[in-house]
N, CA, C and O atoms as a MOPAC input file, in Angstrom:
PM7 MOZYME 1SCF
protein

 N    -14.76400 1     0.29900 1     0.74300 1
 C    -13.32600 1     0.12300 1     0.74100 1
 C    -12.68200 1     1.38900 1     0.16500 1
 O    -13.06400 1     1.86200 1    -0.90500 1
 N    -11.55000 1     2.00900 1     1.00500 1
 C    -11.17900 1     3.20300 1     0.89900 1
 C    -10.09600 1     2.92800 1    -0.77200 1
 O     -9.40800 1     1.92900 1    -0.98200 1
 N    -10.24300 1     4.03400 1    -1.65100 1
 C     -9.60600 1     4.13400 1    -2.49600 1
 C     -9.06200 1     5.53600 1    -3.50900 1
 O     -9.77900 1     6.39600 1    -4.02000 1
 N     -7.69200 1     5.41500 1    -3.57000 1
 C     -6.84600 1     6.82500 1    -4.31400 1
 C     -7.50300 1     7.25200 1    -6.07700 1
 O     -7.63900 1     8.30900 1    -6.69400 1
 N     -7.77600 1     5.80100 1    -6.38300 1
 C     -7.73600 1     5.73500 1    -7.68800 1
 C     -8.88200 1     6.94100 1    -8.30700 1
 O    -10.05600 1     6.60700 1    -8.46400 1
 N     -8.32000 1     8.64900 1    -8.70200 1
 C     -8.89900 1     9.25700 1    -9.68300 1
 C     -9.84900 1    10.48400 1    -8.59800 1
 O    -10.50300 1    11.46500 1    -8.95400 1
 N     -9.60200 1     9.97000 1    -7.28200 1
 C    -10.62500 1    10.96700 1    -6.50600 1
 C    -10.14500 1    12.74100 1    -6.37900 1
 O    -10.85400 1    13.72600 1    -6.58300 1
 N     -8.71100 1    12.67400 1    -5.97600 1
 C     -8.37500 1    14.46000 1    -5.95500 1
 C     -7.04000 1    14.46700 1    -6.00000 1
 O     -6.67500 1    13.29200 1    -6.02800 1
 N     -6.15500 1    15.17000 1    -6.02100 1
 C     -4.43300 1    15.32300 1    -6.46900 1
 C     -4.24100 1    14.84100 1    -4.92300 1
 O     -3.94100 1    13.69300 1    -4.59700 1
 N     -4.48200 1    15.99200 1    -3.98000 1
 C     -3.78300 1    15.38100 1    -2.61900 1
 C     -5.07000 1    15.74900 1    -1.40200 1
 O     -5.04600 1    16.92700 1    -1.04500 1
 N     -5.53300 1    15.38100 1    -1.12300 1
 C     -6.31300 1    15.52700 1     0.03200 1
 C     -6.46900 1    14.46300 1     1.01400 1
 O     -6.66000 1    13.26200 1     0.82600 1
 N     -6.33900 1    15.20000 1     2.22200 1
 C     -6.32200 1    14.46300 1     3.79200 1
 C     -7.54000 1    13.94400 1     4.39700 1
 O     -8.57100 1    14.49300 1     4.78700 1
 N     -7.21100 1    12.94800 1     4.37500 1
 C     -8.34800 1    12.24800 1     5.16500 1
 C     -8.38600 1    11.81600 1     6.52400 1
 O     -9.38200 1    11.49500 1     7.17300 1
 N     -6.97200 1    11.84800 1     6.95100 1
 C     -6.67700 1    11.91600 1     8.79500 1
 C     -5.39100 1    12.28400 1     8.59900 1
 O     -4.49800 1    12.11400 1     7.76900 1
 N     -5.64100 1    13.03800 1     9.98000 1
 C     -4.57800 1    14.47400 1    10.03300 1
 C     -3.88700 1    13.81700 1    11.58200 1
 O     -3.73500 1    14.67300 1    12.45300 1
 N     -3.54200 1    12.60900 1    11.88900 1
 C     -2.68000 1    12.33200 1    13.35200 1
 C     -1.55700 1    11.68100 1    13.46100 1
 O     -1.22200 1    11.06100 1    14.47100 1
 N     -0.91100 1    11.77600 1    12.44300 1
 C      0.33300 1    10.64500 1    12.41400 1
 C      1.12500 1    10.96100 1    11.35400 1
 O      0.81400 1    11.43900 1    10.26300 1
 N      2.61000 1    10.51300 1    11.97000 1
 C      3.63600 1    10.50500 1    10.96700 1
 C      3.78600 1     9.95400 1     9.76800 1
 O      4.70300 1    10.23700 1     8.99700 1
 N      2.69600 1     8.96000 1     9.50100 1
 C      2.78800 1     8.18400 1     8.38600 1
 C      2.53200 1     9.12300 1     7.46000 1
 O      2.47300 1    10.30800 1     7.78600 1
 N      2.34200 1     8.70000 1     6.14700 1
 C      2.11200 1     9.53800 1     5.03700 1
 C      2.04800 1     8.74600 1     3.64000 1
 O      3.10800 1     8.84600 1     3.02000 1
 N      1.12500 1     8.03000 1     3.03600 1
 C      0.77900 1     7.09200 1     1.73300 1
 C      0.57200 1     8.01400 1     0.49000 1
 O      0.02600 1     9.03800 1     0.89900 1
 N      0.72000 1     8.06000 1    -0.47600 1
 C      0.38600 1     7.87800 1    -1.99500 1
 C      0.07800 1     6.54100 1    -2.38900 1
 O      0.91700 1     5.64200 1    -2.32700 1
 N     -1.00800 1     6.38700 1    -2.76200 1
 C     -1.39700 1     4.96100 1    -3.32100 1
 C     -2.80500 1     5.11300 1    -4.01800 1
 O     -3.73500 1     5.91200 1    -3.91000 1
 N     -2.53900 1     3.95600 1    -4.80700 1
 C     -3.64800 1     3.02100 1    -5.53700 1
 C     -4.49000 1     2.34200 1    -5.24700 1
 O     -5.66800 1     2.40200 1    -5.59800 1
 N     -3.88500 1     1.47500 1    -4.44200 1
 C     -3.88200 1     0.14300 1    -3.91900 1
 C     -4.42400 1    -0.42900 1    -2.60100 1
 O     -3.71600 1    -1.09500 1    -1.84600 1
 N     -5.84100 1    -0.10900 1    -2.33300 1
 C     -6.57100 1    -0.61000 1    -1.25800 1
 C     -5.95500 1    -1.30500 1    -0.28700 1
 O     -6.20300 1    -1.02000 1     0.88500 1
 N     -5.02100 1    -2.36300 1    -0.61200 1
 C     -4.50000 1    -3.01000 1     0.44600 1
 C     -3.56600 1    -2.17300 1     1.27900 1
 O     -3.67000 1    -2.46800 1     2.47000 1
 N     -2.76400 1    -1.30600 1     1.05800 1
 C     -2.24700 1    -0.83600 1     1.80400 1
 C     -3.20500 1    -0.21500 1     3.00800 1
 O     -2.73800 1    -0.28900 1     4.14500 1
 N     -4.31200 1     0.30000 1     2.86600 1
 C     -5.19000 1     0.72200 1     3.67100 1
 C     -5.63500 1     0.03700 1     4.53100 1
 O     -5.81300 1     0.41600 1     5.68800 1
 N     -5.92100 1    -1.25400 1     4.02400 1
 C     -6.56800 1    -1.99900 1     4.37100 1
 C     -5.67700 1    -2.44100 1     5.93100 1
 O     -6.05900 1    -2.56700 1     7.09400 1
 N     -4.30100 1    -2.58900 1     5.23200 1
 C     -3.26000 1    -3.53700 1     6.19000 1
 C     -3.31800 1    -2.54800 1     6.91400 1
 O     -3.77200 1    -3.12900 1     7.90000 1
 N     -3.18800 1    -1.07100 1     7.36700 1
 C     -3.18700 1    -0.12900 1     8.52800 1
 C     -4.59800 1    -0.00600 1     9.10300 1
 O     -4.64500 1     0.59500 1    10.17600 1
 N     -5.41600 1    -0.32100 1     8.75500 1
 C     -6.81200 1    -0.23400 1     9.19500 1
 C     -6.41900 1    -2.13900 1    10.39000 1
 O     -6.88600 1    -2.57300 1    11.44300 1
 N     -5.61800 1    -2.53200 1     9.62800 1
 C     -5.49700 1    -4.09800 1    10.50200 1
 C     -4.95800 1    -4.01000 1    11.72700 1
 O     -5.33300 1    -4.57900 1    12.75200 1
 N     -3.85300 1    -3.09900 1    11.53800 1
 C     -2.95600 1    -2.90100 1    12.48600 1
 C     -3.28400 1    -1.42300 1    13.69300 1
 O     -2.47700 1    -0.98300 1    14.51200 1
 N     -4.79700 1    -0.89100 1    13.42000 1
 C     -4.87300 1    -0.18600 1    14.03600 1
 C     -4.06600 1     0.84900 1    14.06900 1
 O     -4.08700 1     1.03000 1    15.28700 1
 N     -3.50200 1     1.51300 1    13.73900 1
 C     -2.71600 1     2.94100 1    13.63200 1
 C     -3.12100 1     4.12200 1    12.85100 1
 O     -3.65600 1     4.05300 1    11.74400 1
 N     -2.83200 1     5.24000 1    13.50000 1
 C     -3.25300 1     6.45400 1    12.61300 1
 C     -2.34300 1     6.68500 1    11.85600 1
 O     -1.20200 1     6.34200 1    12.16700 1
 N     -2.60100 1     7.31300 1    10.69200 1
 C     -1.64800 1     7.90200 1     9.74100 1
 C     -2.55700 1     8.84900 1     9.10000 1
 O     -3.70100 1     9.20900 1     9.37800 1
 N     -1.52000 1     9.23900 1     7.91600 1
 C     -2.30400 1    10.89200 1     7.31800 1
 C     -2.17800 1    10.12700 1     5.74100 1
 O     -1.07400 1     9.81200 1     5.29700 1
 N     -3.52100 1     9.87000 1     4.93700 1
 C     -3.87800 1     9.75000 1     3.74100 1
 C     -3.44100 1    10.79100 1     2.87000 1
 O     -3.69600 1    11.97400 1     3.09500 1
 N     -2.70900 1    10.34100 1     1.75500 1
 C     -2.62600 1    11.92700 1     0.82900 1
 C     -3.16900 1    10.70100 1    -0.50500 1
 O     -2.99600 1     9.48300 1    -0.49300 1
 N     -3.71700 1    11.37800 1    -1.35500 1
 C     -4.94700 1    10.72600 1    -2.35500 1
 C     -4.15100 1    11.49100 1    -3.43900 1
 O     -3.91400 1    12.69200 1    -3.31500 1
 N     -3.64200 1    10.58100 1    -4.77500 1
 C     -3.06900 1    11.61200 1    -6.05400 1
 C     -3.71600 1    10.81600 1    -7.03100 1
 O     -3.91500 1     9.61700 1    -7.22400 1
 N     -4.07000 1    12.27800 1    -7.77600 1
 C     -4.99800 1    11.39600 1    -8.60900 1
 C     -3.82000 1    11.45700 1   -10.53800 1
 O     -3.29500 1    12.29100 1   -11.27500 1
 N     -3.95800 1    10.41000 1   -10.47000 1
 C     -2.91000 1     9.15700 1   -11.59500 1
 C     -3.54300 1     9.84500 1   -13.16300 1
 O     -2.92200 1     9.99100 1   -14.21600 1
 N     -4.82900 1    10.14600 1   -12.88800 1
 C     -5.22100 1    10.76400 1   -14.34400 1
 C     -4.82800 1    12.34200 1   -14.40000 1
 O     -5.09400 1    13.03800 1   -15.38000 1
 N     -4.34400 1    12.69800 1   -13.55100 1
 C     -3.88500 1    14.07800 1   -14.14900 1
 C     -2.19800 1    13.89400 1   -13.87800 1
 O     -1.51900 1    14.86400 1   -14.21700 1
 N     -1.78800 1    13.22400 1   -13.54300 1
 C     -0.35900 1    12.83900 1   -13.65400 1
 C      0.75000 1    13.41600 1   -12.89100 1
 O      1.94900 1    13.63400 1   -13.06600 1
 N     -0.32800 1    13.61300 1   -11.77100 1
 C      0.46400 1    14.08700 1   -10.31800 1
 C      1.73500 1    12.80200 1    -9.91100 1
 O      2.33100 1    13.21200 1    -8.91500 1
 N      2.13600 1    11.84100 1   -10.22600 1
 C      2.65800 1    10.70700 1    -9.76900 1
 C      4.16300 1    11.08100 1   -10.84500 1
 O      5.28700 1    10.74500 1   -10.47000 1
 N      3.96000 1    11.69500 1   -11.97400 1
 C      4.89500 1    12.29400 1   -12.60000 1
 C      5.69800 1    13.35600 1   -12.23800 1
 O      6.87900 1    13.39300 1   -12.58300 1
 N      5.16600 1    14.25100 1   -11.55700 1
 C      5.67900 1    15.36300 1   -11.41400 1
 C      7.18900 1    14.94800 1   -10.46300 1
 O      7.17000 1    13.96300 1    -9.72500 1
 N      8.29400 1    15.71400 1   -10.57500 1
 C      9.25900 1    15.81200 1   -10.02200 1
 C      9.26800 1    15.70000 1    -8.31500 1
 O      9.85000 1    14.87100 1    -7.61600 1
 N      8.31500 1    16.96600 1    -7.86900 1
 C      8.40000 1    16.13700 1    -6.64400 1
 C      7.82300 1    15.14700 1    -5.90500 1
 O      7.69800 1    15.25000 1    -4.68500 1
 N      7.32500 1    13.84900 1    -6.75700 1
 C      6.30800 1    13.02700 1    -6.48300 1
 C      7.69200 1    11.88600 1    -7.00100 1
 O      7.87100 1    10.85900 1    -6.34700 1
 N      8.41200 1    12.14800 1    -7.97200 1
 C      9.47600 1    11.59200 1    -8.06400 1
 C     10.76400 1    10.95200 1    -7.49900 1
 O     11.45400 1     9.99600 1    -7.85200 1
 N     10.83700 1    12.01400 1    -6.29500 1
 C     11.70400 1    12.09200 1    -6.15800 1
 C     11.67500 1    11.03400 1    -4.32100 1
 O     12.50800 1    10.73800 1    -3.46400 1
 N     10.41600 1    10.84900 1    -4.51100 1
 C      9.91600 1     9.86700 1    -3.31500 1
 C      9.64800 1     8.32600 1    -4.15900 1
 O      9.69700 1     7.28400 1    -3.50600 1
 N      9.39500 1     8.30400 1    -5.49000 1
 C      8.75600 1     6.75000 1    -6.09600 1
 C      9.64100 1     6.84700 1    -7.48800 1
 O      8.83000 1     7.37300 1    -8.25100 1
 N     10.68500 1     6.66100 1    -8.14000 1
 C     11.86500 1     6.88800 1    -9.10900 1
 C     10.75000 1     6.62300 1   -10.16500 1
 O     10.67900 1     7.32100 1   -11.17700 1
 N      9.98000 1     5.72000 1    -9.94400 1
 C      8.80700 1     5.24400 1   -11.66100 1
 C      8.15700 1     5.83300 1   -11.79400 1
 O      7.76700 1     6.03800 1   -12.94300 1
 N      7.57200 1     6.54000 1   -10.65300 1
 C      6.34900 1     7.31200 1   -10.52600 1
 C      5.27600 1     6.59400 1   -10.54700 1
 O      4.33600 1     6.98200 1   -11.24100 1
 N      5.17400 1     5.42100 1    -9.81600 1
 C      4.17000 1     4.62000 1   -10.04000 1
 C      3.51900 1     4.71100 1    -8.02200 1
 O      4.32700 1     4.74600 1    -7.09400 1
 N      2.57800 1     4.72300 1    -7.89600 1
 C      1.70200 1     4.44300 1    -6.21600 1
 C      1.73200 1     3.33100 1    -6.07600 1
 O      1.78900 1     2.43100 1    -6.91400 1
 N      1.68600 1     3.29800 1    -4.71900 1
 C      1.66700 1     3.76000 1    -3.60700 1
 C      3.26800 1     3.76700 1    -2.96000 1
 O      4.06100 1     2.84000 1    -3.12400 1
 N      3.56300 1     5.06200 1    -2.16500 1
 C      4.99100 1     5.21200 1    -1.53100 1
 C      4.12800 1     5.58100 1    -0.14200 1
 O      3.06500 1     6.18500 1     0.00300 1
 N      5.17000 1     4.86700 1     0.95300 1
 C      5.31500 1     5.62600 1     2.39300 1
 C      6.16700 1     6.00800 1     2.64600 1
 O      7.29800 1     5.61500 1     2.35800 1
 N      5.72800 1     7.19500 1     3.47200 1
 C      6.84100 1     8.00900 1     4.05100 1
 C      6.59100 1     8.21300 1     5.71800 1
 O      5.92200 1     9.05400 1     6.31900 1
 N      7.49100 1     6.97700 1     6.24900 1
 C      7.45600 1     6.94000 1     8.03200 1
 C      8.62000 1     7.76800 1     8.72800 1
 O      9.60500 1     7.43600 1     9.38900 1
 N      8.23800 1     8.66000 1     8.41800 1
 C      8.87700 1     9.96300 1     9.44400 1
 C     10.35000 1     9.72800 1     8.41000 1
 O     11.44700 1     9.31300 1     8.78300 1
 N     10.06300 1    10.01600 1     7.46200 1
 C     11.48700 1    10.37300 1     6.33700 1
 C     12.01000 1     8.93800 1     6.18000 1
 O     13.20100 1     8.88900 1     6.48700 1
 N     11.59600 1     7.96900 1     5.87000 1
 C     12.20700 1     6.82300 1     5.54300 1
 C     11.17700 1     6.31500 1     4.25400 1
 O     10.15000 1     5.70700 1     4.55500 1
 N     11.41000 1     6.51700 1     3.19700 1
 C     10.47900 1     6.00400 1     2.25500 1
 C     10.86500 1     5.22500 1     1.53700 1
 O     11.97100 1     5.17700 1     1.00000 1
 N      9.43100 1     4.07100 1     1.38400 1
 C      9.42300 1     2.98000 1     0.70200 1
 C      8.50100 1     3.05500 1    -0.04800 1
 O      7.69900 1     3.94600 1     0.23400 1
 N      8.16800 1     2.14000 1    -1.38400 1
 C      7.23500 1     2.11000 1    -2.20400 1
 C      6.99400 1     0.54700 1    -2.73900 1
 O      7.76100 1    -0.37800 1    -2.47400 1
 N      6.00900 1     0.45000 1    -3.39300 1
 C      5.45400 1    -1.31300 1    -3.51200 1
 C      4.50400 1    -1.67300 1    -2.69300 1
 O      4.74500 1    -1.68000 1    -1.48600 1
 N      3.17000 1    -2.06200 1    -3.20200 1
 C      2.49100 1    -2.47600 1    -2.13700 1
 C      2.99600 1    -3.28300 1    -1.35900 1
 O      3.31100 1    -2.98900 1    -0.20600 1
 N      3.16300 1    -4.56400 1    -1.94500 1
 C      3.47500 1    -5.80100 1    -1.00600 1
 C      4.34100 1    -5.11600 1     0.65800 1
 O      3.94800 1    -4.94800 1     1.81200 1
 N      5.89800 1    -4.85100 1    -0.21200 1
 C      6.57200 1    -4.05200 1     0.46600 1
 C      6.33100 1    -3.41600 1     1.93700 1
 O      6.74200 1    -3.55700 1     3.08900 1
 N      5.29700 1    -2.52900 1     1.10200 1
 C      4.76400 1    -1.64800 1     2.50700 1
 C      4.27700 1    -2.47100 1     3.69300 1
 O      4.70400 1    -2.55900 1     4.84500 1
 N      3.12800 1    -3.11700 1     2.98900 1
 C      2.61200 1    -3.78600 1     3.79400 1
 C      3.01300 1    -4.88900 1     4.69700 1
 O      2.34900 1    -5.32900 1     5.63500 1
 N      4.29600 1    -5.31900 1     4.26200 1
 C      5.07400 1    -6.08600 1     5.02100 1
 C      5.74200 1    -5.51100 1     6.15200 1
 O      5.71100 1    -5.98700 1     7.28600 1
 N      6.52200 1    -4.16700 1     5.70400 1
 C      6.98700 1    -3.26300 1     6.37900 1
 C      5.88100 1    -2.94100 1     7.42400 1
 O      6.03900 1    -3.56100 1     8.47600 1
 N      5.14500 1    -2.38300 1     7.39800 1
 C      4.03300 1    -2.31300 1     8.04900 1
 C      3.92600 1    -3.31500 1     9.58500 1
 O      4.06700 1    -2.98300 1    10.76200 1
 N      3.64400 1    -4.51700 1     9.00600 1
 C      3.00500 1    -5.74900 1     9.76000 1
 C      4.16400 1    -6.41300 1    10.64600 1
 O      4.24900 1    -7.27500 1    11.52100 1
 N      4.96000 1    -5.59700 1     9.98800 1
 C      6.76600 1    -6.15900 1    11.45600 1
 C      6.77800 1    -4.84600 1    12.45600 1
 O      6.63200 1    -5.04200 1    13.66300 1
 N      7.00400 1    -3.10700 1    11.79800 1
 C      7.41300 1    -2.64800 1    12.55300 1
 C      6.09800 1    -2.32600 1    13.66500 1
 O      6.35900 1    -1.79200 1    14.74300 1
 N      4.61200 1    -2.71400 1    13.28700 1
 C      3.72000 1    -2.89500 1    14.37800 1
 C      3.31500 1    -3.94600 1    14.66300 1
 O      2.15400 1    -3.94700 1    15.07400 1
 N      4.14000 1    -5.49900 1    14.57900 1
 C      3.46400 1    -6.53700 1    14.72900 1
 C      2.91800 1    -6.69800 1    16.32900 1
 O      2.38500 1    -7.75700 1    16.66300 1
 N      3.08400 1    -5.56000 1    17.32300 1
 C      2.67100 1    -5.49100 1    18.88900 1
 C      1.23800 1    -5.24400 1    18.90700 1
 O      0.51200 1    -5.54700 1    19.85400 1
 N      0.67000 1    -4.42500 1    17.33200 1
 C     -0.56300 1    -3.69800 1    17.53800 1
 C     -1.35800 1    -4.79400 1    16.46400 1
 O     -0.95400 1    -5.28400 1    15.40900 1
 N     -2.75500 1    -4.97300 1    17.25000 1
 C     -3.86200 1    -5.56500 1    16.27800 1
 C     -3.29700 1    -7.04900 1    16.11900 1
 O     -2.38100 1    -7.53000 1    16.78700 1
 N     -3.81600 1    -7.50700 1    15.38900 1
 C     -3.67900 1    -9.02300 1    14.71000 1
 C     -2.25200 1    -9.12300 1    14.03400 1
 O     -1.96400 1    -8.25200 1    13.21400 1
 N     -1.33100 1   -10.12500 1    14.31800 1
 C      0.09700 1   -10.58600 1    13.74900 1
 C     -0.55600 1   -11.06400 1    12.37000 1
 O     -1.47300 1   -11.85100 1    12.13700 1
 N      0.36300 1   -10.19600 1    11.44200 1
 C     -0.56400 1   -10.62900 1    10.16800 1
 C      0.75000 1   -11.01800 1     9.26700 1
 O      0.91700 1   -10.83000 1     8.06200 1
 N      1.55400 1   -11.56700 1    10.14100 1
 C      2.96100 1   -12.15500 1     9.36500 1
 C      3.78000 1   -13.26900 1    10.56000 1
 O      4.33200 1   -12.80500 1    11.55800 1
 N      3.74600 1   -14.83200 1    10.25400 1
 C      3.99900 1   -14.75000 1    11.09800 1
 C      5.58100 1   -15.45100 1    11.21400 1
 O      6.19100 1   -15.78000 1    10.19700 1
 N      6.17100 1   -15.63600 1    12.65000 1
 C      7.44900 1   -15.52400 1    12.97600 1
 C      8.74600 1   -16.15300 1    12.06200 1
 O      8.60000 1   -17.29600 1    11.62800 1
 N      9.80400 1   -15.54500 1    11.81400 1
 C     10.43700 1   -16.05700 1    10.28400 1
 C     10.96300 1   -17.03100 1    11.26800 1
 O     11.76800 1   -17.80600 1    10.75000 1
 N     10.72500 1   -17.25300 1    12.69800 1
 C     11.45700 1   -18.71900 1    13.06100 1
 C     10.95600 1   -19.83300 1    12.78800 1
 O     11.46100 1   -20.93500 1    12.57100 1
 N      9.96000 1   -19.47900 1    12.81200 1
 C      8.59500 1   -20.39900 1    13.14100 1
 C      8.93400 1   -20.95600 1    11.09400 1
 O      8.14100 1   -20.54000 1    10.24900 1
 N     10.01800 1   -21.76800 1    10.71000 1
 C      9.98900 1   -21.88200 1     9.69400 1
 C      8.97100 1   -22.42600 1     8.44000 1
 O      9.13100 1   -22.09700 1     7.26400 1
 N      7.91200 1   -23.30800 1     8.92500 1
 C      6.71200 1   -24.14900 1     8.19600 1
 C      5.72300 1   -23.00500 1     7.88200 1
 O      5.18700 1   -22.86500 1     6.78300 1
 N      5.49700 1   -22.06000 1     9.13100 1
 C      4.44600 1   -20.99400 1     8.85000 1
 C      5.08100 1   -19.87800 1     8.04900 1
 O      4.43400 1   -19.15100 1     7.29500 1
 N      6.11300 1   -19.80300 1     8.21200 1
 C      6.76300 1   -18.31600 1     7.35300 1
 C      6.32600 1   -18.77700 1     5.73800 1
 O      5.75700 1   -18.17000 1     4.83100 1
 N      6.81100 1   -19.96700 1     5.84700 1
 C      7.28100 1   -20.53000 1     4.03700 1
 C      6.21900 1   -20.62600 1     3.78400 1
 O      6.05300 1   -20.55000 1     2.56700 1
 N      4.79900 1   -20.84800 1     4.66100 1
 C      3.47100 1   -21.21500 1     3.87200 1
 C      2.92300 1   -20.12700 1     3.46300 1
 O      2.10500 1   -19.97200 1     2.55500 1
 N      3.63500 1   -18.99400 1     4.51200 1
 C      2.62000 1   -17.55800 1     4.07700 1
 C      3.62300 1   -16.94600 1     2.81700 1
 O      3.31000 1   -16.16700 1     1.91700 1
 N      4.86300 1   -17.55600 1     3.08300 1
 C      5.93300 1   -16.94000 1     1.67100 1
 C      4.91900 1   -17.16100 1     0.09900 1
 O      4.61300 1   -16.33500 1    -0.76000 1
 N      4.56000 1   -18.85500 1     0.24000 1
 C      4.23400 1   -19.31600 1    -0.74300 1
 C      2.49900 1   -19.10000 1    -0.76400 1
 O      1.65600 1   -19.78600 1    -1.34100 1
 N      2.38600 1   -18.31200 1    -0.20900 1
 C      0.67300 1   -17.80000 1    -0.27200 1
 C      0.85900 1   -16.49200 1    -1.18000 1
 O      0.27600 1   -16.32800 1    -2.25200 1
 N      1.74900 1   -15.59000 1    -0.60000 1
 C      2.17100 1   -14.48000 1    -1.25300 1
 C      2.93000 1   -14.38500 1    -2.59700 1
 O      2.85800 1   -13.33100 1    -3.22900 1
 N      3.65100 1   -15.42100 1    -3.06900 1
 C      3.68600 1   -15.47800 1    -4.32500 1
 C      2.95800 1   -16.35100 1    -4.88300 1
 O      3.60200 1   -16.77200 1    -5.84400 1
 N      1.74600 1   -16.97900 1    -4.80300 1
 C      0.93300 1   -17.46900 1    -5.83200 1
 C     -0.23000 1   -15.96900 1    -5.65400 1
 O     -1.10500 1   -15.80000 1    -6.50300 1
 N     -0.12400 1   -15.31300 1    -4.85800 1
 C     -1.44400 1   -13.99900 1    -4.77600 1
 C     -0.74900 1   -13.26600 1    -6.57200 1
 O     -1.10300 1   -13.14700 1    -7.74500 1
 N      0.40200 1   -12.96700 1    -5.66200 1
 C      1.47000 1   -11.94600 1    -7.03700 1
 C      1.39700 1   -12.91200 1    -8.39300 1
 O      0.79600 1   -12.50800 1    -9.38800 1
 N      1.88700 1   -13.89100 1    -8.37300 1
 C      2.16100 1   -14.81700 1    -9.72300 1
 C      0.94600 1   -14.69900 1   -10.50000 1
 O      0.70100 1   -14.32100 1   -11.64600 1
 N      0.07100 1   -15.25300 1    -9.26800 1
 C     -1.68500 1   -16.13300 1   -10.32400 1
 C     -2.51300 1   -15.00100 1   -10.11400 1
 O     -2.44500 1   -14.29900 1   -11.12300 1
 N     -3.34700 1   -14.44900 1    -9.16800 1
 C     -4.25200 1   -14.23800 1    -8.74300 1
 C     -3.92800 1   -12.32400 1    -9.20900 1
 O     -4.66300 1   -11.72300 1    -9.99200 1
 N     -3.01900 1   -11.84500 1    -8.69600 1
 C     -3.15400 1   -10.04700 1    -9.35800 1
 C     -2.96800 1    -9.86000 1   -10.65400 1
 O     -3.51500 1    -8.87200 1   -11.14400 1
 N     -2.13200 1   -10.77800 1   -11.56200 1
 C     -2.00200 1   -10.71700 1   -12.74500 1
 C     -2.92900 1   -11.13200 1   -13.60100 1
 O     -3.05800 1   -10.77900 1   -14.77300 1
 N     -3.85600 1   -12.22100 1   -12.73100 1
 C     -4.89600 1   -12.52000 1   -13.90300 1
 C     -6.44700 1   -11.21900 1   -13.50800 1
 O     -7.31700 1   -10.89100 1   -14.31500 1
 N     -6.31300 1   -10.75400 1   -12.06400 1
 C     -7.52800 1   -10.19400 1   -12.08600 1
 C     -7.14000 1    -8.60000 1   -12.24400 1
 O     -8.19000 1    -7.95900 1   -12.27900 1
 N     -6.01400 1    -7.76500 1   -12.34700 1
 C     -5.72400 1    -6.46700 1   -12.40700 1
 C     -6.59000 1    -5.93800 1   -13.35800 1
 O     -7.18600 1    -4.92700 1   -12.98600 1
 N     -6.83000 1    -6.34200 1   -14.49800 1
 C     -7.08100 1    -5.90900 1   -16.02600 1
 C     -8.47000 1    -5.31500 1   -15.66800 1
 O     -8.94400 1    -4.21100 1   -15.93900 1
 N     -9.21800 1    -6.83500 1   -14.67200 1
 C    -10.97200 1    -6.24600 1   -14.83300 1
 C    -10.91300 1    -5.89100 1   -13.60000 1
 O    -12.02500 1    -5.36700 1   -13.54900 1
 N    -10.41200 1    -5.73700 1   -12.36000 1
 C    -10.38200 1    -4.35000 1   -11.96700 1
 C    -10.33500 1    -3.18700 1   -12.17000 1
 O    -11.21400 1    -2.36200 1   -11.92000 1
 N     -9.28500 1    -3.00600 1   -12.64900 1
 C     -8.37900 1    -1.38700 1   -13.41300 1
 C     -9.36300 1    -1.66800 1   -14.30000 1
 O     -8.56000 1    -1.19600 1   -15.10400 1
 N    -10.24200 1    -1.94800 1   -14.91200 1
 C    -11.29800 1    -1.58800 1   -15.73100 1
 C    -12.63900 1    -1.34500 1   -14.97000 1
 O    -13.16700 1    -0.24100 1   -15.09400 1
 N    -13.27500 1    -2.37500 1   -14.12700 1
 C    -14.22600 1    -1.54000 1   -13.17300 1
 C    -14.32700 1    -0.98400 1   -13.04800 1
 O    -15.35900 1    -0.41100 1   -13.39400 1
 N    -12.97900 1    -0.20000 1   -12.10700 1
 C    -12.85600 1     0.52000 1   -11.51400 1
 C    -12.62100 1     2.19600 1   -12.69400 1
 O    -12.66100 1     3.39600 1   -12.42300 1
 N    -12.45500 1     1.65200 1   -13.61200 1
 C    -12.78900 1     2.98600 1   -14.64200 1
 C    -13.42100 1     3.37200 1   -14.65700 1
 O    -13.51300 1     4.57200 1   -14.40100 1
 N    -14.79700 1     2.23700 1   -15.13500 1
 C    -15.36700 1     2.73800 1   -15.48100 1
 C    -16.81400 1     2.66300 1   -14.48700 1
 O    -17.93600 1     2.43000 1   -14.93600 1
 N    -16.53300 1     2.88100 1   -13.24900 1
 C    -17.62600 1     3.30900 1   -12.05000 1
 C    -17.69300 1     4.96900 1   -12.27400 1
 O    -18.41500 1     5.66100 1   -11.55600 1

């Protein structure tokens, strides 16, 4: 599973698309690997405090990863992205959101997505972000 966390300030890992990520956060990868699309990986690494610097700023106001940048429109937040993501290609790969008409299925996946955020990232972040230290 592809990951930003600590590997190099900025280096490319596919060079074919307008997209453009800073991130942490596997899932974002994950969700474009779903949706089939190319984009261009940029990898910053958080321990030397590339996410601080001014012009890393001036794309994420906290300085916190992961931000996209789809041909000059930038957003940041995983969830976010990945939502963003899964509408403006919901034509490509697997519908991985589904129709806000379709009201029973929207609200079930609403309420899937905030018990993930509420219960499930808050209780497991800690021994991740620690694993993942200390690999």
């Amino acid at each position: 599973m592809p990951t930003a966390m600590g590997t190099s300030t900025q280096q490319s890992l596919r060079n074919q698309s307008p997209l453009a990520e800073w991130y942490s956060n596997s899932m974002v990868c994950l969700e474009q690997l779903a949706l089939n699309i190319d984009y261009e990986l940029i990898l910053v690494n958080i321990f030397l405090g590339v996410q601080k610097q001014p012009s890393y700023l001036e794309k994420q106001p906290f300085g916190k990863v992961p931000v996209l940048d789809d041909d000059g429109f930038l957003i940041y937040e995983s969830r976010t992205i990945c939502s963003y993501l899964a509408r403006k290609y919901a034509d490509k790969g697997t519908k991985l959101i589904p129709a806000e008409g379709d009201l029973k299925a929207y609200g079930l996946f609403e309420q899937a997505c905030s018990i993930e955020q509420a219960y499930f990232d808050a209780d497991t972040y800690g021994v991740c972000f620690e694993h993942a230290i200390k690999q």
